[in-house]
C-alpha positions in Angstrom: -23.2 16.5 -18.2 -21.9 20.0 -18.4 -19.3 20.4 -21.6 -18.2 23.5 -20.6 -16.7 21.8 -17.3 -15.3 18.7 -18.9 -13.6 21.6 -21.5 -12.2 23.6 -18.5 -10.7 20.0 -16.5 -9.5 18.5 -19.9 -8.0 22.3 -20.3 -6.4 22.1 -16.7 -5.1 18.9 -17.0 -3.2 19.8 -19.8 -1.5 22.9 -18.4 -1.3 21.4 -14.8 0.0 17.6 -16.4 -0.5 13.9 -14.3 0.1 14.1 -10.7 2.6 11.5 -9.3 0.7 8.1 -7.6 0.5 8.1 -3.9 2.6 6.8 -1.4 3.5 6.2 2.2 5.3 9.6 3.9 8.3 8.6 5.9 6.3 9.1 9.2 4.2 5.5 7.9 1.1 7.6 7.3 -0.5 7.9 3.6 0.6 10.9 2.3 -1.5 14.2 2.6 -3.6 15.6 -0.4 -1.5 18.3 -2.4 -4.8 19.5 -3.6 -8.0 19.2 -1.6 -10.2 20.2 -4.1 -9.3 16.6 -5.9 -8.4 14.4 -3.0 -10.0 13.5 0.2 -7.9 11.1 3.4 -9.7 10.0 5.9 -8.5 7.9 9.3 -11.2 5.2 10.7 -10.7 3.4 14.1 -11.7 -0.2 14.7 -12.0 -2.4 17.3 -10.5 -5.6 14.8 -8.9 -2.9 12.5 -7.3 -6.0 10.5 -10.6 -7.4 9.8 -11.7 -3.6 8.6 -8.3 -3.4 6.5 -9.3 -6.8 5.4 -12.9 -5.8 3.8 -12.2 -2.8 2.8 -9.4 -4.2 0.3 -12.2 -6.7 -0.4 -14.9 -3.9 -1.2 -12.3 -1.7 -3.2 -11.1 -4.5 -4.9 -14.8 -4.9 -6.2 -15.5 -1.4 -7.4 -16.0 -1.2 -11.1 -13.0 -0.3 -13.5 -10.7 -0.9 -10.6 -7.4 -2.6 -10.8 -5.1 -3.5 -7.8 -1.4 -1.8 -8.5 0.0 -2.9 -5.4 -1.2 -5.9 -2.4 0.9 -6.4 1.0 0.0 -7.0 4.3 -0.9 -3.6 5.4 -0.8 -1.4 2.2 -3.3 -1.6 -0.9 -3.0 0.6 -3.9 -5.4 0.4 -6.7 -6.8 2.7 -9.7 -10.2 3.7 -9.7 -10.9 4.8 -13.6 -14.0 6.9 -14.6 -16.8 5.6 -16.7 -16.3 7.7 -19.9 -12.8 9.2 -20.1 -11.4 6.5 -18.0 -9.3 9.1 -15.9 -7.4 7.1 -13.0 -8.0 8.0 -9.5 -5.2 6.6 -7.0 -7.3 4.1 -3.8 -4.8 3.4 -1.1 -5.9 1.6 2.2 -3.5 1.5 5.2 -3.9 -0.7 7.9 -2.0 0.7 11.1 -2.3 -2.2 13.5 -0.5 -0.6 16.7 -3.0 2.2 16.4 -6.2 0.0 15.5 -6.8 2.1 12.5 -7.2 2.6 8.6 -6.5 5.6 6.5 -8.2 5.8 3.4 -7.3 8.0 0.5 -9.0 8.8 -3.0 -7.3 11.6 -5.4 -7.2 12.6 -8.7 -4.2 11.9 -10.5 -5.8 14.7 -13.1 -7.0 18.1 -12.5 -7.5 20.6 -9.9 -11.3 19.3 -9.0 -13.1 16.0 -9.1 -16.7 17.3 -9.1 -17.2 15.4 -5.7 -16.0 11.6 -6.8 -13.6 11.4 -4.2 -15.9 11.9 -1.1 -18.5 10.0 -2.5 -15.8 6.5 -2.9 -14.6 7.5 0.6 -18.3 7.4 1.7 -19.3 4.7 -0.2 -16.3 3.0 1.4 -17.7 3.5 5.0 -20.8 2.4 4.3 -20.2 -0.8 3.0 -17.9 -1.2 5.7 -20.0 -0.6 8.8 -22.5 -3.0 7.3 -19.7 -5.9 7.5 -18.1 -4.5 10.9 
């Protein structure tokens, strides 16, 4: 692991502070990442899009160091922590049933990069749910 780079992000997220946890915009969409280098949304369409929603709470749910924040119907919300520092990344999963989709979004509450962690849990993500699907 590069020090140098952990230095620079711990540096970073003390001059830049903790970035507000997601939400739902007022158009009923997850909201769009304020900085792209951290965060990565993503829309998937299903043919049984609440079966999708369905497992894909069930897989996130799963992850290691994850706890849920917030359950409903249609909406998840949990907090993805890393292994060593235990810095939270926001999961949200949004089932839009008159659309057939699901929007997934992973973001950094911390930082202005995520060295790639993001994409890979979205990835991960739509792996394990094409083997269910």
């Amino acid at each position: 692991m590069n020090f140098i780079s952990i230095g620079i992000q711990f540096a970073i997220m003390l001059a830049i502070g903790v970035q507000s946890s997601m939400s739902i915009s007022n158009s009923g969409v997850l909201s769009e990442c304020l900085i792209p280098t951290n965060c990565v949304k993503v829309e998937w369409s299903f043919a049984n899009a609440n079966k999708a929603f369905d497992q894909l709470v069930f897989i996130a749910s799963s992850l290691p160091r994850t706890s849920t924040v917030e359950s409903s119907k249609n909406y998840w919300h949990g907090i993805v922590r890393s292994l060593i520092f235990r810095f939270p990344d926001d999961l949200e999963i949004l089932l839009i049933p008159s659309k057939n989709i699901v929007q997934v979004r992973s973001a950094s509450r911390l930082g202005l990069g995520d060295l790639g962690v993001n994409q890979k849990r979205i990835n991960s993500l739509y792996s394990e749910i094409n083997k269910v699907i």
